[in-house]
N, C-alpha and C positions, 0 to 999 in steps of 0.2 A: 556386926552380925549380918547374915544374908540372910535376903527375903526369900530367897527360894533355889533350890538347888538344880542346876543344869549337868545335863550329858554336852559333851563336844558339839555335837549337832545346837542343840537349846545354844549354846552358845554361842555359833557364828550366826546361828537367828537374829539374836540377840546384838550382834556386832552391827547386822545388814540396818535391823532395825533406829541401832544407834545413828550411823550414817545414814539415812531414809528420815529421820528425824532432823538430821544437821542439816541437812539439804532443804527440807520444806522449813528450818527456821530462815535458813541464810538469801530465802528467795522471799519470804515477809522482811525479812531487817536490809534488806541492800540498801533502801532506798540511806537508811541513816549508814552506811559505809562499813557495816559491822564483818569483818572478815571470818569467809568459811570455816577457817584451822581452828578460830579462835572458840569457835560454838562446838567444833569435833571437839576440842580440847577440856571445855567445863561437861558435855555431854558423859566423855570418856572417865573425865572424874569423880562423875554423880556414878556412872554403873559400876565402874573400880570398889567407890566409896558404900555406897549402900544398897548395889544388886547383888552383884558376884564377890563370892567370897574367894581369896587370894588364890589356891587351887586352880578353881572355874575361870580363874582370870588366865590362867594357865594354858588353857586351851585356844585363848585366843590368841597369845603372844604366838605362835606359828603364825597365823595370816598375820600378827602385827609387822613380826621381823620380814614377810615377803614384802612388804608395803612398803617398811622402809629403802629394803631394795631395789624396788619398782622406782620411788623418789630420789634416789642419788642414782640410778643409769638415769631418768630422764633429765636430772642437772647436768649429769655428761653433757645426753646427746641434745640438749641445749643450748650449750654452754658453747659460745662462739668463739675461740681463746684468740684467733683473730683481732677481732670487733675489740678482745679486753684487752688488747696488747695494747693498744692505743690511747689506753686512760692508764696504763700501766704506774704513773707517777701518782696517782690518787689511790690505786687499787694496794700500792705499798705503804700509802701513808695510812689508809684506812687498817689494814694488816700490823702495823706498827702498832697504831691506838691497841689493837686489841690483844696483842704479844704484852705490851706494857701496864695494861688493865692486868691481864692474867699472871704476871709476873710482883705484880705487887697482892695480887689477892695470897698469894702462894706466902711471900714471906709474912705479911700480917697475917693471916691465917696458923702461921708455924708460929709465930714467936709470941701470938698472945695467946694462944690456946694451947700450945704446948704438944701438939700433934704427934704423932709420930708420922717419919720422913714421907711413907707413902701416901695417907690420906688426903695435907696438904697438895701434892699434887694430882692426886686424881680431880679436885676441888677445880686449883686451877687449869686444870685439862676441859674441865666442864665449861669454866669460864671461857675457855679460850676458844671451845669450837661454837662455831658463829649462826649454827641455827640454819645451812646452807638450804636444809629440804623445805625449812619453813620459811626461809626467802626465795625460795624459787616458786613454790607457790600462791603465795601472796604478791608478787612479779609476775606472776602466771594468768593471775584472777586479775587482776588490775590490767593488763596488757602494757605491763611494764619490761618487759625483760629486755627488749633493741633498745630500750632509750638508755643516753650515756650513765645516768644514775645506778640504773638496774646493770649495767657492763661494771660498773666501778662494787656494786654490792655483791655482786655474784662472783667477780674475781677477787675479792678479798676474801669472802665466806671460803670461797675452795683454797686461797692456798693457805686462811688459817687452819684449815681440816689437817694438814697433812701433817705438820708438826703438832697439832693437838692430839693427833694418834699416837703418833711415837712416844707423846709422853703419857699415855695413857696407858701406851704398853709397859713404857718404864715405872709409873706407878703401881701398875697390879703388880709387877715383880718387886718392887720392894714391901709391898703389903703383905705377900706369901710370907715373902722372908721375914719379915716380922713375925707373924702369925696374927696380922690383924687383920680380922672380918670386914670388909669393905662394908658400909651401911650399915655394919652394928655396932655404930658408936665407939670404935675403941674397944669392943669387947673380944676375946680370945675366939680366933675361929675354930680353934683344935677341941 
């Protein structure tokens, strides 16, 4: 239930405040290593979970979706494809682990739980993209991103995106054609 009801406005308040909160936690907790995303991240699930009721959350997923916008053009214009061509044999083996992670979640996922085709792999679609925005900034906040580590994370993070999309779009088309509601369990979306 929500504690209290917001207008759009009340609500990017409320966003500003969230981030104005993560920021004065993550500059007490540095000294222990505790990263920014990570305090955005349980902040973001306290106001989800017991300020804003589902609606109200509604209003803020606009700035949310600019944001993430805002975080993959800056993993672009980042991103030195250069500097990653050069670790390119680690950037495929890293990429590999996580095509094979994802490919194994998809068939145990189908064959013990009995899915239908679509779910399983939007599942492993989730598995399989690697978190690029939330490695580029905790690469970012470290001053990690020139060192050979952060070229070999960031070039595996982007080219597992790109086939995790495709199959992402191939999973909501076989979930329509199903008629299976993504996120409700298996339940009929019609």
């Amino acid at each position: 239930a929500s504690l209290l009801i917001m207008d759009p406005l009340s609500s990017l308040a409320l966003l500003s405040a969230a981030f104005l909160l993560s920021t004065l936690l993550h500059r007490g907790l540095s000294r222990w290593s505790v990263p920014g995303i990570l305090l955005e991240l349980v902040i973001g699930f306290g106001v989800g979970t017991w300020i804003a009721s589902p609606s109200e959350v509604g209003s803020i997923l606009g700035a949310a979706e600019l944001g993430v916008l805002v975080l993959f053009c800056l993993v672009g214009l980042e991103t030195d494809l250069r500097g990653i061509l050069q670790f390119r044999g680690s950037v495929l083996r890293v990429a590999a682990i996580s095509v094979t992670v994802s490919s194994l979640g998809f068939f145990l996922l189908r064959d013990w739980f009995h899915l239908p085709a679509g779910e399983p792999l939007i599942i492993a679609a989730t598995i399989m993209t690697s978190g690029t925005g939330m490695a580029m900034r905790v690469l970012r906040d470290h001053r990690l991103v020139d060192t050979p580590s952060g070229k070999v994370l960031l070039g595996a993070s982007v080219l597992d995106d790109f086939p995790a999309i495709l199959l992402l779009s191939v999973a909501f088309g076989l979930s329509k054609g199903e008629g299976v509601g993504v996120g409700r369990s298996g339940s009929s979306a019609q």
